[in-house]
Legacy VTK file of the C-alpha trace (Angstrom):
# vtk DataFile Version 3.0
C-alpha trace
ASCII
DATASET POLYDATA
POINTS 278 float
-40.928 -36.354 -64.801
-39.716 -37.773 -61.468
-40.963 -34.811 -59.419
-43.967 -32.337 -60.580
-46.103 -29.650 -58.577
-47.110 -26.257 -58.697
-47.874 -24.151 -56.103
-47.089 -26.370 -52.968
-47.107 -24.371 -49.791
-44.016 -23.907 -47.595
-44.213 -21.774 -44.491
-41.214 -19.218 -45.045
-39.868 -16.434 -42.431
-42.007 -15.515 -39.441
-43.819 -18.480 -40.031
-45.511 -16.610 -43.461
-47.144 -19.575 -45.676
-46.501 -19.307 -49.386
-45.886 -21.027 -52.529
-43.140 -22.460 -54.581
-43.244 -24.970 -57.471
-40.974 -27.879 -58.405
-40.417 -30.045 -61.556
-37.583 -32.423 -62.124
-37.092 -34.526 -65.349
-35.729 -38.070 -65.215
-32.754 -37.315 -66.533
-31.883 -33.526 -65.297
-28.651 -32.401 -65.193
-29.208 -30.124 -62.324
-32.129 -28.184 -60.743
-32.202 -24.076 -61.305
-33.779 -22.543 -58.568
-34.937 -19.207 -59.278
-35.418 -16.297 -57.195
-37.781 -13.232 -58.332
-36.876 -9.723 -57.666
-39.152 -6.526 -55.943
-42.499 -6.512 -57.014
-41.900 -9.634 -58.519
-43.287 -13.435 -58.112
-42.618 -16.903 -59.378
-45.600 -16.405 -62.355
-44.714 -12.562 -63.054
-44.529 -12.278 -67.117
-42.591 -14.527 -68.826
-40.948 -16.682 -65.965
-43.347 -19.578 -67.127
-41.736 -19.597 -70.427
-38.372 -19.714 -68.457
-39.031 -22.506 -67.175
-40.030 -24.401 -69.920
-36.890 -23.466 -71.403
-35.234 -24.977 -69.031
-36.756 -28.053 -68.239
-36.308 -28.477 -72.471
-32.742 -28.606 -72.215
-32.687 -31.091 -69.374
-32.548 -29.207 -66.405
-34.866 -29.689 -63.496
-36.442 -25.769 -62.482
-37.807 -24.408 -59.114
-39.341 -21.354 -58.376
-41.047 -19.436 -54.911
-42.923 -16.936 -53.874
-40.866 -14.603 -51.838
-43.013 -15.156 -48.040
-43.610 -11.242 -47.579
-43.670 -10.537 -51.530
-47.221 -9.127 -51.414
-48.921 -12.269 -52.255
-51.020 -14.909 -50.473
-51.798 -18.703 -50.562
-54.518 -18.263 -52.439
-54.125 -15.589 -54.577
-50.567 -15.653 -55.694
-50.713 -13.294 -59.029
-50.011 -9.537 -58.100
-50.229 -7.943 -54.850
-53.310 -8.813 -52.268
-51.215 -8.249 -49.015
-50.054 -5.015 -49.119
-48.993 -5.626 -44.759
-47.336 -8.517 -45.647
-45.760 -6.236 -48.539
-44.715 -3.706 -46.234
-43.150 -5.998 -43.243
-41.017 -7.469 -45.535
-36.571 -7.209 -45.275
-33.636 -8.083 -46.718
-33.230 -11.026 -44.183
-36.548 -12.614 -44.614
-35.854 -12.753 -48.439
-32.593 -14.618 -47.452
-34.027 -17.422 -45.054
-36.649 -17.604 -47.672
-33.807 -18.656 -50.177
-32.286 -20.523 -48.203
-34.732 -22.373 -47.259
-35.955 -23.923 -50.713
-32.219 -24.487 -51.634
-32.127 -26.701 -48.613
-35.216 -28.405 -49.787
-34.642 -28.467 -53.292
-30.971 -30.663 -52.191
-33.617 -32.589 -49.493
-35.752 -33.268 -52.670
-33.290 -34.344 -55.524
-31.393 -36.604 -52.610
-34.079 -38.266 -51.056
-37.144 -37.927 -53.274
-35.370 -38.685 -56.390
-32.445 -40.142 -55.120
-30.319 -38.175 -57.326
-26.829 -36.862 -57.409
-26.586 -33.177 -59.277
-26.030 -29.789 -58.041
-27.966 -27.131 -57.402
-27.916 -23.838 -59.423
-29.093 -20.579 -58.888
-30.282 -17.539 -60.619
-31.616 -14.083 -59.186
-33.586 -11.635 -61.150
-32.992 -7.565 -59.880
-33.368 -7.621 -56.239
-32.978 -11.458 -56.088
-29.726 -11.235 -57.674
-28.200 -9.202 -54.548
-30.238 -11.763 -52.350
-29.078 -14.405 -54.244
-25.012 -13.535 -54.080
-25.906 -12.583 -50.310
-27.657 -16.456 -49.741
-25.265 -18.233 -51.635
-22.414 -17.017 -50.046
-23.397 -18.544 -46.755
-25.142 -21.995 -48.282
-22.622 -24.447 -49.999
-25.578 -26.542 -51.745
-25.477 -23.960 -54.159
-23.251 -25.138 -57.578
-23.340 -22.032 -59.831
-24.507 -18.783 -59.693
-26.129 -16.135 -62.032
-27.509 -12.295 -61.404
-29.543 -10.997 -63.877
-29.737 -7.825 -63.953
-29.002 -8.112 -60.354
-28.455 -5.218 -57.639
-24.952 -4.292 -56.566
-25.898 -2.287 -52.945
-28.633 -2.710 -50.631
-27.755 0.709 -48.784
-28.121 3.047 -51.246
-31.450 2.295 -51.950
-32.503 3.599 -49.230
-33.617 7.155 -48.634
-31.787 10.001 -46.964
-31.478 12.909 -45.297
-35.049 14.582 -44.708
-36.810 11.389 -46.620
-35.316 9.262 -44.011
-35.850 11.417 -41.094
-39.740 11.737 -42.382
-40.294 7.564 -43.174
-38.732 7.295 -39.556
-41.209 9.405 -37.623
-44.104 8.624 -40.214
-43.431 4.800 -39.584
-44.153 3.798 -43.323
-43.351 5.003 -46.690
-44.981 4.512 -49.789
-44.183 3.268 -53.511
-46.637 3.624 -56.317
-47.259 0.813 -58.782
-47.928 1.904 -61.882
-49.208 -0.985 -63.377
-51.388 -1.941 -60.035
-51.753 1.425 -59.151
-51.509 0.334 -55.546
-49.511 2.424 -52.783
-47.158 -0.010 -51.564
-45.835 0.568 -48.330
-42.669 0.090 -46.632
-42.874 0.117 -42.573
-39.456 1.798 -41.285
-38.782 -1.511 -39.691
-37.257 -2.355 -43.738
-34.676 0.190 -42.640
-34.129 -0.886 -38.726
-33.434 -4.521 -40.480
-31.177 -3.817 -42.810
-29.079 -1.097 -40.246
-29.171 -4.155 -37.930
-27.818 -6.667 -40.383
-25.548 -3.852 -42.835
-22.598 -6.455 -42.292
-24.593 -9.330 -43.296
-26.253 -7.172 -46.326
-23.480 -5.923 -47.714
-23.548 -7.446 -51.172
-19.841 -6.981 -52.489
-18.192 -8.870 -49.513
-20.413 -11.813 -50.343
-19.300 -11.621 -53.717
-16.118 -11.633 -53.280
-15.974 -14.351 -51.061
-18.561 -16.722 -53.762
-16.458 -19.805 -54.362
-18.458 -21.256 -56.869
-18.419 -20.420 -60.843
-20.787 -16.918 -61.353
-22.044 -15.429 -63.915
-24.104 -11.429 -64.561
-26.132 -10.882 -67.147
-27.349 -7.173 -67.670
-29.054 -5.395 -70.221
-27.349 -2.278 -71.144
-31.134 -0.299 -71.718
-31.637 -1.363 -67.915
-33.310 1.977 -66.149
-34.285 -0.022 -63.275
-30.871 -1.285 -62.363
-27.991 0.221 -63.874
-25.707 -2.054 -66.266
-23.228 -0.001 -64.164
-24.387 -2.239 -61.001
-23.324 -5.310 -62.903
-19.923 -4.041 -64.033
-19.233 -3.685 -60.324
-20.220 -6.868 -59.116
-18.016 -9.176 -62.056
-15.390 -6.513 -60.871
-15.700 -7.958 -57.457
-15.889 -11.677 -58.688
-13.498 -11.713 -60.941
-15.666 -12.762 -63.520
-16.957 -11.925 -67.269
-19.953 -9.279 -67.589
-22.635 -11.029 -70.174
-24.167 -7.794 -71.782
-27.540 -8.228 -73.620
-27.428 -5.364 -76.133
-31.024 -3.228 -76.333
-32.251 -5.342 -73.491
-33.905 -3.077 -70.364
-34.519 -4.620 -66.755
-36.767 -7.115 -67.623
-35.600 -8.334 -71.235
-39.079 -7.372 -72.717
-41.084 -9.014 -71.026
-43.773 -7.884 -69.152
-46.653 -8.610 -67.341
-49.133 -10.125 -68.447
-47.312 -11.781 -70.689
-49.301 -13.833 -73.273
-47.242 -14.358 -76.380
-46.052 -18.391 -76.176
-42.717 -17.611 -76.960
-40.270 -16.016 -74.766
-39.327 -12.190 -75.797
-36.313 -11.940 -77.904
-34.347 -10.068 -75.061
-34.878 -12.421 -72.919
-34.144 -15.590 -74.964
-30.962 -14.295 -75.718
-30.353 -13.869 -71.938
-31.025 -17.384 -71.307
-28.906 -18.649 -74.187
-26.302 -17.026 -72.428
-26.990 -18.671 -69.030
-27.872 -22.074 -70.574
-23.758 -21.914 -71.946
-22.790 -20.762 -68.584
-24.730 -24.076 -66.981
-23.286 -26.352 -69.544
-20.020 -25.386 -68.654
-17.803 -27.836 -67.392
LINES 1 279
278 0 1 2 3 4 5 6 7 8 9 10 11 12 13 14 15 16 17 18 19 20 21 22 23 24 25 26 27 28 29 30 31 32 33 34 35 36 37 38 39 40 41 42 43 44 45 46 47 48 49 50 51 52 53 54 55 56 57 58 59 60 61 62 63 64 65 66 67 68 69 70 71 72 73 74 75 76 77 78 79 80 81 82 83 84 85 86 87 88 89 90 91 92 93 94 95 96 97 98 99 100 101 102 103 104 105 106 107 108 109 110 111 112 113 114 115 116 117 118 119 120 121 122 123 124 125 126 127 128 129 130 131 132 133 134 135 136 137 138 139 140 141 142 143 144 145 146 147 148 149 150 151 152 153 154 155 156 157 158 159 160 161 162 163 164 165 166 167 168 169 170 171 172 173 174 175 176 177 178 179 180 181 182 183 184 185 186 187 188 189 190 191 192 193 194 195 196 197 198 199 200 201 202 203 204 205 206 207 208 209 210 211 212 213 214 215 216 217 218 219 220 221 222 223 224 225 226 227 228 229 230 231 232 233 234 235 236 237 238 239 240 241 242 243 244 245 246 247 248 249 250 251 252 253 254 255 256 257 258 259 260 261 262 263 264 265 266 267 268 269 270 271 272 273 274 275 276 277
C-alpha cells in the first residue's frame, strides 16, 4: 500500500475540523472517492465493506466525514454535534467535496507520484452533491449516484411549515434509530434560496462531461427510483436498477455481518463494470 490512514483530520467549511480516510494500493487503477449522504458518515453500516471491495479489485478508496454532518474529531460514529448538525447547507457539503477531490489529485500526484484519475460516487444526498461538485471540478474522471437525489428544492417545506421554521428559527427531524431531534436552523433554507442557481441539480447534470452512471433500487422509500429515472434522463445515460433493493441496499447500521449485503454487492458489481469501462 503506497498510501494508508484512517481518520486524518482536514479542516472543511467554516474552518469545521473533521475526518476523512485514504488508502491507495501500489498498483491502483484509480482512487474512488466517496461521498455519504444525510445522516450519513464515512463508517455508517456497510461502507467499510465497500471499501474493501474496492481496494480488492485494484482501486485506491477515499472516504470523509461531511464537516457539519453531526459528528466530531473525536467521536466520529453517529451524531454528537447536533449545532454543527443543524448549521449545516448544501454549499458547505460542496466545498467539503471539493476539497478532498483536490487533495486526493494533490495526493496520488505528489505523494505517490502517480498518474490515474479520480472517480466519484455519491450515496442519497451525496449523489445530488456529488453531480452538483463535479460539475464545477474537472479532477473528477467518472461519476456514479446511488440512489442519489434529483432536486434540492423540493425538499424543503412549504406553505405554513415554511412560514413556521422561518419565524421559529429551527426545525426538527427525528431519528429513529438515535432517537435524537435533529435540527435544522432556517439559515439551511436562506443558503440554498441564496445559491438556488448553483443548487439546482439537473443543470449540473446536464452539463457533466465525464462518463456517469445511477444506480437505484426500485424498493427505495427514501429516494424515489423515480428521482433516478430523471437524472439519466438529463444525462443521457443508462439507469442501473437493483431489483428488491431499498435506499440503502440492506445494509444498515450497525452493520456486523463480514460480508457485504446482497443488495448492495450487486450494486457495486454494477459500478465496478462501470469503472472498468474503457
Amino acid at each position: 500500500m503506497l498510501i494508508e490512514f484512517k481518520n486524518k483530520i482536514y479542516e472543511g467549511s467554516n474552518q469545521r475540523k473533521s475526518l476523512f480516510d485514504c488508502h491507495i494500493p501500489k498498483d491502483a487503477k484509480a482512487v474512488i472517492i466517496f461521498a455519504h449522504g444525510y445522516k450519513g458518515y464515512k463508517d455508517w453500516g456497510a461502507w467499510n465493506l465497500m471499501q474493501d471491495y474496492f481496494l480488492k479489485q485494484g482501486f485506491g478508496f477515499v472516504k470523509f466525514n461531511m464537516s457539519h454532518n453531526g459528528g466530531t474529531v473525536e467521536e466520529a460514529i453517529d451524531f454528537p454535534d447536533l449545532e454543527a448538525f443543524g448549521k449545516n447547507t448544501y454549499t458547505f457539503e460542496i466545498n467539503d467535496l471539493d476539497w478532498i477531490i483536490n487533495e486526493t489529485d494533490r495526493i496520488i500526484r505528489q505523494e505517490c507520484e502517480m498518474d490515474i484519475p479520480v472517480y466519484l460516487i455519491g450515496h442519497s444526498r451525496g449523489g445530488g452533491v456529488a453531480i452538483l461538485t463535479a460539475a464545477q471540478n474537472n479532477k473528477v474522471a467518472k461519476l456514479i449516484s446511488l440512489a442519489g437525489i434529483s432536486n434540492i428544492g423540493n425538499r424543503f417545506p412549504t406553505g405554513d411549515q415554511l412560514l413556521d421554521w422561518e419565524f421559529g428559527g429551527v426545525m426538527y427531524v427525528q431519528n429513529g434509530r438515535t432517537n435524537q431531534a435533529m435540527p435544522h436552523f432556517y439559515s439551511f433554507y436562506e443558503d440554498f434560496k441564496k445559491n438556488e442557481a448553483a443548487l439546482d441539480i439537473e443543470a449540473a447534470a446536464t452539463s457533466l462531461s465525464m462518463p456517469f452512471l445511477q444506480i437505484h433500487g426500485d424498493m427505495d422509500l427514501a429516494v424515489s427510483i423515480s428521482e433516478g429515472q430523471a437524472v439519466a434522463q438529463w444525462t443521457d445515460t443508462r439507469l442501473c436498477v437493483i431489483k428488491g433493493a431499498g435506499h440503502t441496499f440492506s445494509a444498515a447500521q450497525p452493520w456486523t455481518n463480514e460480508h457485504l449485503p446482497e443488495d448492495m454487492e450487486s450494486a457495486l458489481k454494477k459500478a465496478l463494470e462501470f469503472f472498468n469501462e474503457t
